[in-house]
Chimera marker file (.cmm) of the C-alpha trace (Angstrom):
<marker_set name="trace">
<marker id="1" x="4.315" y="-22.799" z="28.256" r="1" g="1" b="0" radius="0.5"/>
<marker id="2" x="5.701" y="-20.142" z="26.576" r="1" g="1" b="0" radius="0.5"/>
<marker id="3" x="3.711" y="-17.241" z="28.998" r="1" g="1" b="0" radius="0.5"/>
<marker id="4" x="5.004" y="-18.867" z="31.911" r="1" g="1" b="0" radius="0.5"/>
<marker id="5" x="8.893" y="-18.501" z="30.663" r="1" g="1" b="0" radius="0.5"/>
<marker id="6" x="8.624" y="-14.610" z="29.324" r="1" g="1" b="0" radius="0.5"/>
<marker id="7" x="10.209" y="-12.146" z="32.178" r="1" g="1" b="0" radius="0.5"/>
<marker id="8" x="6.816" y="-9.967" z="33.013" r="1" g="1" b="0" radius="0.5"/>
<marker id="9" x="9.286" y="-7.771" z="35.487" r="1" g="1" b="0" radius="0.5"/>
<marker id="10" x="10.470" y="-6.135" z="31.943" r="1" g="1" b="0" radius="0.5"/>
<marker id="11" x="7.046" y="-3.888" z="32.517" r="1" g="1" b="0" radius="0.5"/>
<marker id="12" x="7.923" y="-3.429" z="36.497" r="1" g="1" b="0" radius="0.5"/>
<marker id="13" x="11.083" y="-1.172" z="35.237" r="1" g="1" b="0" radius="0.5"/>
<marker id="14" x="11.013" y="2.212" z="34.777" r="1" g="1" b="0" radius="0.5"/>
<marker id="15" x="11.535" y="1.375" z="31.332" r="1" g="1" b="0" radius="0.5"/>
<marker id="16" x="8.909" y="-0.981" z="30.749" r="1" g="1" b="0" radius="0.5"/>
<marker id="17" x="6.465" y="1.235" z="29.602" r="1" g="1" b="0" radius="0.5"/>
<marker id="18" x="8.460" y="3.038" z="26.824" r="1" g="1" b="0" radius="0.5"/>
<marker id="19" x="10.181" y="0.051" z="25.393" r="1" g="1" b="0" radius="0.5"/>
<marker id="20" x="6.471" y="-1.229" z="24.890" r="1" g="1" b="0" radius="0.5"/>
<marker id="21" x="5.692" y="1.785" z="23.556" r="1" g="1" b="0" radius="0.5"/>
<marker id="22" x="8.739" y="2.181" z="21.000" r="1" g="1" b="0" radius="0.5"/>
<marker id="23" x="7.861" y="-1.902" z="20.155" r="1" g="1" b="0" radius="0.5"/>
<marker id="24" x="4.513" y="-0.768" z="19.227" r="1" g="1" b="0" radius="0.5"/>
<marker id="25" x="5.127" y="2.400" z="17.421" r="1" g="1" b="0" radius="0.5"/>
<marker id="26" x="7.513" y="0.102" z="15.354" r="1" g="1" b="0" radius="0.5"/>
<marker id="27" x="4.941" y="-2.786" z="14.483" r="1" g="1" b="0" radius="0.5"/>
<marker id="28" x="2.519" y="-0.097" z="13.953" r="1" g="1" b="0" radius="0.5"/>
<marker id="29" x="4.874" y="1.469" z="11.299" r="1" g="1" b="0" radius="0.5"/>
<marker id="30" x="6.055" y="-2.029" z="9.803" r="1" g="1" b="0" radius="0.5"/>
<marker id="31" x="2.295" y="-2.891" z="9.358" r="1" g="1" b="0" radius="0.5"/>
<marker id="32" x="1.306" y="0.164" z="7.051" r="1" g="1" b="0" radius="0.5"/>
<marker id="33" x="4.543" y="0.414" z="5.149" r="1" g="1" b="0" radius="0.5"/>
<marker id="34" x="3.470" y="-3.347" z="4.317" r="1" g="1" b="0" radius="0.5"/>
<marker id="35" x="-0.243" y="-2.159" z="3.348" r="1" g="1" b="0" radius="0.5"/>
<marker id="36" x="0.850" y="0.346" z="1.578" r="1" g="1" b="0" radius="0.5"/>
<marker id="37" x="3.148" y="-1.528" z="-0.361" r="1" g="1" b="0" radius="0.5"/>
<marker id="38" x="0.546" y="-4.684" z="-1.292" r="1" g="1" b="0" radius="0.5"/>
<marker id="39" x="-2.141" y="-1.748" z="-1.829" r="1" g="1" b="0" radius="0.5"/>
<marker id="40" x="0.277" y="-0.121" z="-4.426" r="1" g="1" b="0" radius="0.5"/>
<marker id="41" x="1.288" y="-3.306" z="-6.214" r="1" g="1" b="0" radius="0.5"/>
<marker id="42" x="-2.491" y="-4.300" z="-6.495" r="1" g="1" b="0" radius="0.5"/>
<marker id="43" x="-2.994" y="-0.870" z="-8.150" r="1" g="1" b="0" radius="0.5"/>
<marker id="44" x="-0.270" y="-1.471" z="-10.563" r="1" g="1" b="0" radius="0.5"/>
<marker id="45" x="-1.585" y="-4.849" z="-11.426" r="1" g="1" b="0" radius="0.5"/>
<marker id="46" x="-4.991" y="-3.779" z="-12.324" r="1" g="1" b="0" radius="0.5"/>
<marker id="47" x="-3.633" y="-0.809" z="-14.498" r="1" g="1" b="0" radius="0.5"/>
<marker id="48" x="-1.376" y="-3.396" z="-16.511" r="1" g="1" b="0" radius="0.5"/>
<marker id="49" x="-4.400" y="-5.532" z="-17.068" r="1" g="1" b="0" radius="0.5"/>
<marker id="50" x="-6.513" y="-2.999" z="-18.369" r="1" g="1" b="0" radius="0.5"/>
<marker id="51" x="-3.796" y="-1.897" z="-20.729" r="1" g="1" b="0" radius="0.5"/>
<marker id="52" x="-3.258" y="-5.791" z="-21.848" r="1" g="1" b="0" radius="0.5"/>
<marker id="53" x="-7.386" y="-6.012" z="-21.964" r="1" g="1" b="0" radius="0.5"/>
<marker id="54" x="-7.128" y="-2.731" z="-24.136" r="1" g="1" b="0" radius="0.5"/>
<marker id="55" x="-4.557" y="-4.006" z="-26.101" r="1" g="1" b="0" radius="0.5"/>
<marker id="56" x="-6.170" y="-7.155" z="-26.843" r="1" g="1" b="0" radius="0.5"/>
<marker id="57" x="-9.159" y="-5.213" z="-28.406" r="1" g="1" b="0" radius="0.5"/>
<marker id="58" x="-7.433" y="-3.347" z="-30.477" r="1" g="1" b="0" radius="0.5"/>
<marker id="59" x="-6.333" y="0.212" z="-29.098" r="1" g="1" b="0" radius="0.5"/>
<marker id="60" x="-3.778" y="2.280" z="-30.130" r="1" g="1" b="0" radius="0.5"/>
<marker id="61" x="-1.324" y="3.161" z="-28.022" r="1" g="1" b="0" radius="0.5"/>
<marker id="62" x="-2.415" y="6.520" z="-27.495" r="1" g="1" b="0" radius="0.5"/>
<marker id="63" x="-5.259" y="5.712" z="-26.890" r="1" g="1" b="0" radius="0.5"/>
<marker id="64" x="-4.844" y="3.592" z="-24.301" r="1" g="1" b="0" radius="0.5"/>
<marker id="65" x="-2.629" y="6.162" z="-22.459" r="1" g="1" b="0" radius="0.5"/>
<marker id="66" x="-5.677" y="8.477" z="-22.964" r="1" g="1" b="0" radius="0.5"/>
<marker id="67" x="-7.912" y="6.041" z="-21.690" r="1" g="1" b="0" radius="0.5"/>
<marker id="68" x="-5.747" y="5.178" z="-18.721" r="1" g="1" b="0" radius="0.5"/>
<marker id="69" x="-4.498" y="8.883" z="-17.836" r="1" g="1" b="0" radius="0.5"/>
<marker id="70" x="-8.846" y="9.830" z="-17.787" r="1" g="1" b="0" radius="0.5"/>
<marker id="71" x="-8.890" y="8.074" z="-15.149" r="1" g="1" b="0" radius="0.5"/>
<marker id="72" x="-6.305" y="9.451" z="-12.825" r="1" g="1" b="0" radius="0.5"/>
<marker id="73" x="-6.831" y="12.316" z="-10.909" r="1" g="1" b="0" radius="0.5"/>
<marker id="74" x="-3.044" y="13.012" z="-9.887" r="1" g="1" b="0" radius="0.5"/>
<marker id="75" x="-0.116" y="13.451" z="-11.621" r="1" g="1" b="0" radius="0.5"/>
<marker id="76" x="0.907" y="10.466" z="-13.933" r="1" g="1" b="0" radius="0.5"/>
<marker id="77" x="4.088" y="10.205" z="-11.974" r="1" g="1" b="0" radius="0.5"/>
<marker id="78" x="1.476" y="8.224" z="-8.885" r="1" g="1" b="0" radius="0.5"/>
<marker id="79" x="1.125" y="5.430" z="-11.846" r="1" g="1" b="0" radius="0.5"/>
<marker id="80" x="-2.730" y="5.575" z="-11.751" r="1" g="1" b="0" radius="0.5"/>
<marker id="81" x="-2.609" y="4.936" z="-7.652" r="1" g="1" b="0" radius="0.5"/>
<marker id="82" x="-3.858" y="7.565" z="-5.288" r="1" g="1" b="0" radius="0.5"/>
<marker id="83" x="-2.267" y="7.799" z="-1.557" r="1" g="1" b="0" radius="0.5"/>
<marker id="84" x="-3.581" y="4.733" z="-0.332" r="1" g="1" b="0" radius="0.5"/>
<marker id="85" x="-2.661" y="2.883" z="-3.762" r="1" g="1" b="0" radius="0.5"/>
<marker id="86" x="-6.659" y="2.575" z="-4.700" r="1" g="1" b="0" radius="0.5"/>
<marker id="87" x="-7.718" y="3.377" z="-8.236" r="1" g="1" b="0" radius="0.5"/>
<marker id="88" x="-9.193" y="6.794" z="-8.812" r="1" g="1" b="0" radius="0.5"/>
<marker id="89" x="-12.442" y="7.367" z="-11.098" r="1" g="1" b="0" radius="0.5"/>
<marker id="90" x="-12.433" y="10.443" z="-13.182" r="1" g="1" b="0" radius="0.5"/>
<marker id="91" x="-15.143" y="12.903" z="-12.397" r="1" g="1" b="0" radius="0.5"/>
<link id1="1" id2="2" r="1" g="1" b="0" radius="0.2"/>
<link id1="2" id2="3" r="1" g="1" b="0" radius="0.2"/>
<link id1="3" id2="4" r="1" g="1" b="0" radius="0.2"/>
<link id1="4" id2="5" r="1" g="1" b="0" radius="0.2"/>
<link id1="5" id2="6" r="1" g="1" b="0" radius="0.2"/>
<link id1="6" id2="7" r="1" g="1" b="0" radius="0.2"/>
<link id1="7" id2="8" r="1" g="1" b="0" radius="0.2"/>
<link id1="8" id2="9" r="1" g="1" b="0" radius="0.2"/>
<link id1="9" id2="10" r="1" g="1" b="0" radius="0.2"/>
<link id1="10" id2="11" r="1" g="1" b="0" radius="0.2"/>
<link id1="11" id2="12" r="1" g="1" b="0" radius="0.2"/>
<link id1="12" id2="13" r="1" g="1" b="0" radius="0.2"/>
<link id1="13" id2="14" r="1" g="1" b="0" radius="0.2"/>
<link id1="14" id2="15" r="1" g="1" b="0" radius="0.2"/>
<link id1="15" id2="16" r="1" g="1" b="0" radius="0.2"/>
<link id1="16" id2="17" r="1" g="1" b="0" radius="0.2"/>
<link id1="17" id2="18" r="1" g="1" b="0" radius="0.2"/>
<link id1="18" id2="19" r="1" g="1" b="0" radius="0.2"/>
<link id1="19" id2="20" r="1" g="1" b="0" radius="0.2"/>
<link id1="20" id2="21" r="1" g="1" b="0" radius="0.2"/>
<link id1="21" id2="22" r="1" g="1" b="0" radius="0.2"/>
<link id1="22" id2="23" r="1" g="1" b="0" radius="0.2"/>
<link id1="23" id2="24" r="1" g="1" b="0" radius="0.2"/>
<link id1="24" id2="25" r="1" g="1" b="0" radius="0.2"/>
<link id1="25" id2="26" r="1" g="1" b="0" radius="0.2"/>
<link id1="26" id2="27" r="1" g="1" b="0" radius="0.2"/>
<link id1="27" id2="28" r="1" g="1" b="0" radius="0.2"/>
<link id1="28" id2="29" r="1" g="1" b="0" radius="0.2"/>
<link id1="29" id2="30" r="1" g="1" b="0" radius="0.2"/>
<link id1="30" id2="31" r="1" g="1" b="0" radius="0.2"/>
<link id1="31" id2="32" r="1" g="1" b="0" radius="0.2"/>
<link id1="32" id2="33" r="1" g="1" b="0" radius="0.2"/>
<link id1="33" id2="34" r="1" g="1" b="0" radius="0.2"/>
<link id1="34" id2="35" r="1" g="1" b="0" radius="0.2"/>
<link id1="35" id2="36" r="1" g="1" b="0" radius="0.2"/>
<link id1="36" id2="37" r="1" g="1" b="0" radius="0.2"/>
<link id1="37" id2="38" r="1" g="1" b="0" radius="0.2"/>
<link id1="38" id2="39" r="1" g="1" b="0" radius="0.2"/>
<link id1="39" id2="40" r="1" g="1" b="0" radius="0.2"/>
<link id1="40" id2="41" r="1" g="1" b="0" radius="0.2"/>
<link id1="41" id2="42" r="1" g="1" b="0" radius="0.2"/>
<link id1="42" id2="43" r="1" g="1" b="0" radius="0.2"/>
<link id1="43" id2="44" r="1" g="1" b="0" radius="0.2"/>
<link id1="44" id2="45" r="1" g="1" b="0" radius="0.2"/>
<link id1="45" id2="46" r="1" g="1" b="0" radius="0.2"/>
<link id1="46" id2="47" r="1" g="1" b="0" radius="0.2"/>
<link id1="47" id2="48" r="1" g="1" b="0" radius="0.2"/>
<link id1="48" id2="49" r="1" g="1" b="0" radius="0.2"/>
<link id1="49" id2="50" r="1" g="1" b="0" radius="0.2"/>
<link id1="50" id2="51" r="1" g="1" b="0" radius="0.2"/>
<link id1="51" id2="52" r="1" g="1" b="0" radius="0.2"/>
<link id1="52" id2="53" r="1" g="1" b="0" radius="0.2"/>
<link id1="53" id2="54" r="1" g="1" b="0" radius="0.2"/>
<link id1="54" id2="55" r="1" g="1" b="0" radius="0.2"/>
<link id1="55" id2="56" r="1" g="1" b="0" radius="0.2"/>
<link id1="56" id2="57" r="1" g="1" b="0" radius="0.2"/>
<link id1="57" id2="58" r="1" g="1" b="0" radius="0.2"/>
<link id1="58" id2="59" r="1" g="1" b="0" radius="0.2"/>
<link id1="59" id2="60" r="1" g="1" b="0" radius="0.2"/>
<link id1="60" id2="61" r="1" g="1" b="0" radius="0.2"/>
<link id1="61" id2="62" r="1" g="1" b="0" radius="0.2"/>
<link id1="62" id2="63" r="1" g="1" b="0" radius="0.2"/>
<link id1="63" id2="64" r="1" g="1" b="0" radius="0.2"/>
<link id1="64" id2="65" r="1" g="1" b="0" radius="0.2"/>
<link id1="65" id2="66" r="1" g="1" b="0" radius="0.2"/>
<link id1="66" id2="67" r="1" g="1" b="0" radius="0.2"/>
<link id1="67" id2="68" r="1" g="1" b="0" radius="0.2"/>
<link id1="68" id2="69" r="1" g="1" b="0" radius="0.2"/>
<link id1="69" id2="70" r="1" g="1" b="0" radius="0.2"/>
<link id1="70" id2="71" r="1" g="1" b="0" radius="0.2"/>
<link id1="71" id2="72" r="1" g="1" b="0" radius="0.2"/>
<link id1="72" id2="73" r="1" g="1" b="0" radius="0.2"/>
<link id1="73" id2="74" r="1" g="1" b="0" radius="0.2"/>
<link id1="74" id2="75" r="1" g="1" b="0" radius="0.2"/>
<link id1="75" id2="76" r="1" g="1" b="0" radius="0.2"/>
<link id1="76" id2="77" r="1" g="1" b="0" radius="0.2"/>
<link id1="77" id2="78" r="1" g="1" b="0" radius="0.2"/>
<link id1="78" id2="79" r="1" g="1" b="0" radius="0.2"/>
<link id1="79" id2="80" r="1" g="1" b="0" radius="0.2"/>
<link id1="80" id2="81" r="1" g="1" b="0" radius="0.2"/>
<link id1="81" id2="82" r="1" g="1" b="0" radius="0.2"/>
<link id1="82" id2="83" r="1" g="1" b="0" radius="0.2"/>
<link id1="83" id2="84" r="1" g="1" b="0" radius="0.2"/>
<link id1="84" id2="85" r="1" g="1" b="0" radius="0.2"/>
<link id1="85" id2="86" r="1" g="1" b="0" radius="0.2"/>
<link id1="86" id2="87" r="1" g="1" b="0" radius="0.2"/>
<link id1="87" id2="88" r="1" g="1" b="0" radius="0.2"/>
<link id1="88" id2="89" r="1" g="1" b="0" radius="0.2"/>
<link id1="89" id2="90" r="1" g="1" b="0" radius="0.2"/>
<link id1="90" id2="91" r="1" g="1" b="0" radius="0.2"/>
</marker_set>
């Protein structure tokens, strides 16, 4: 059994505690970078099929940058994607 073969006297050290801790700030920090990054390229792929769904009906391509930058609320740099990578409505 793999429980019965781990060292548990790692945590009996004097540093047992802070390597756990450092292990779980990492994980912590590996998990939202990840999140983040799935969130963003979700984001991305609805914008692209609006445009296509826009394009297939007919818009212009200014239009469909006005239609797309109406409903951002940052700067078009964020591709359409606020902070967490979720689609913004206008107000």
């Amino acid at each position: 059994m793999l429980l019965a073969e781990f060292p548990w006297q790692v945590f009996m050290t004097p540093f047992g505690i802070p390597i756990v801790a450092i292990v779980c700030v990492f994980t912590w920090l590996a998990i939202q970078s990840i999140s983040i990054a799935v969130a963003k390229v979700m984001c991305n792929r609805s914008d692209t099929e609006l445009k296509m769904e826009l394009l297939a009906r007919g818009f212009t391509s200014e239009e469909i940058a006005r239609t797309v930058e109406a409903g951002r609320t940052e700067a078009p740099t964020r591709q359409g994607c606020d902070r967490a990578g979720t689609r913004q409505a206008a107000i």
